[in-house]
C-alpha positions in Angstrom: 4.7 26.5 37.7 2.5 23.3 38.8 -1.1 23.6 38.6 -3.9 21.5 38.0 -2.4 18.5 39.0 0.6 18.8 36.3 3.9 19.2 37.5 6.3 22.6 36.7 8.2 22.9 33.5 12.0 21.8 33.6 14.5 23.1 31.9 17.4 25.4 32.2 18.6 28.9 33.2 21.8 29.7 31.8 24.1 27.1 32.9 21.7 26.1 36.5 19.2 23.2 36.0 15.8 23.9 36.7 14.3 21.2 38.9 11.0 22.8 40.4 9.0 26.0 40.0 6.4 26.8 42.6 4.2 29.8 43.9 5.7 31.2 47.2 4.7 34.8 49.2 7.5 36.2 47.2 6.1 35.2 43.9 7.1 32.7 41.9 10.3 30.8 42.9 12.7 28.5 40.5 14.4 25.9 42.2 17.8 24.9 40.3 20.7 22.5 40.8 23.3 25.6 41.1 23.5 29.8 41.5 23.1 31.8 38.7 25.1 34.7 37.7 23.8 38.5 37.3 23.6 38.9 34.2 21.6 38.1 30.6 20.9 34.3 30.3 19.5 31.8 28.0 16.7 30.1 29.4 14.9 27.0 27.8 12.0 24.7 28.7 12.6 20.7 28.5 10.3 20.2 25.6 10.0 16.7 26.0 8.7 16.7 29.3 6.8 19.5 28.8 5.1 17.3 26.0 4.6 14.3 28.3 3.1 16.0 31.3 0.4 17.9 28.6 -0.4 14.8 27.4 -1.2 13.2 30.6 -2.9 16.1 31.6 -5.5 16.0 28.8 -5.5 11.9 29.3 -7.1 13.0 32.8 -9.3 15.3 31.0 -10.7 12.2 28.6 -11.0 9.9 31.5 -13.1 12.3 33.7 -15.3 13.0 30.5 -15.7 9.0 30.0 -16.9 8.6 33.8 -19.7 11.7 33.8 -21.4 9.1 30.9 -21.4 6.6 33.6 -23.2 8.4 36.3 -19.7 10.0 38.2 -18.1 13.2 38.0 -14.3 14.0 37.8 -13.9 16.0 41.2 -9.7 16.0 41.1 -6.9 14.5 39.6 -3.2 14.4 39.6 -0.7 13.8 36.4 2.1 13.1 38.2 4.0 10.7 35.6 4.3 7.3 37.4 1.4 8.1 39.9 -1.2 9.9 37.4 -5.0 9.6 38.6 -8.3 10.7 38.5 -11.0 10.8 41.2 -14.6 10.9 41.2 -18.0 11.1 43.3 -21.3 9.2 42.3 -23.4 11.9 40.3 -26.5 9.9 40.1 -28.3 7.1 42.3 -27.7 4.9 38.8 -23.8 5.3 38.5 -22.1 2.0 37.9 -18.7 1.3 38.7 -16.6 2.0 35.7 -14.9 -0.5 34.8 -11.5 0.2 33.1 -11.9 -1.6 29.4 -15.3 0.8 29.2 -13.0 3.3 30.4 -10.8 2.6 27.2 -13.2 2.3 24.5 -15.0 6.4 25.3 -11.3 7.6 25.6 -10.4 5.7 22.3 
């Protein structure tokens, strides 16, 4: 399921693609390509992805550290692959803007 600015795990259910999980009032709903028969079924979770979007998601984590030593703190973020970003508000008077190269060196 998405949270925290990561997307849902892919994968598959049975033969039926997973494309999507979200929270709904009926719980937890899996969106997929096709129906899915009664019956015992193999599922699986895209691994790869699954790897990508965690790594984003702690790259957002490293960044938001880097800016709190520069007077800002990390308020929200979104690791969306192709669209990933993290946003912050001035902590102290002080702050300077961060500038991305500083940015690379704390995360490095």
């Amino acid at each position: 399921m998405q949270g925290g600015g990561q997307p849902s795990d892919v994968g598959q259910i049975g033969e039926a693609r997973v494309l999507k999980v979200v929270r709904s009032e009926a719980g937890i709903v899996h969106l997929v390509d096709r129906a899915i028969q009664l019956g015992p079924v193999t599922l699986s979770v895209d691994s790869g992805i699954r790897q990508l979007h965690s790594r984003l998601h702690s790259a957002g984590h490293l960044i938001g550290a880097a800016i709190e030593t520069m007077g800002w703190h990390a308020t929200k973020g979104s690791h969306q692959p192709g669209q990933c970003r993290v946003i912050g508000v001035k902590d102290k008077e002080e702050a300077v803007v961060p500038e991305k190269e500083a940015i690379e060196r704390l995360v490095d």
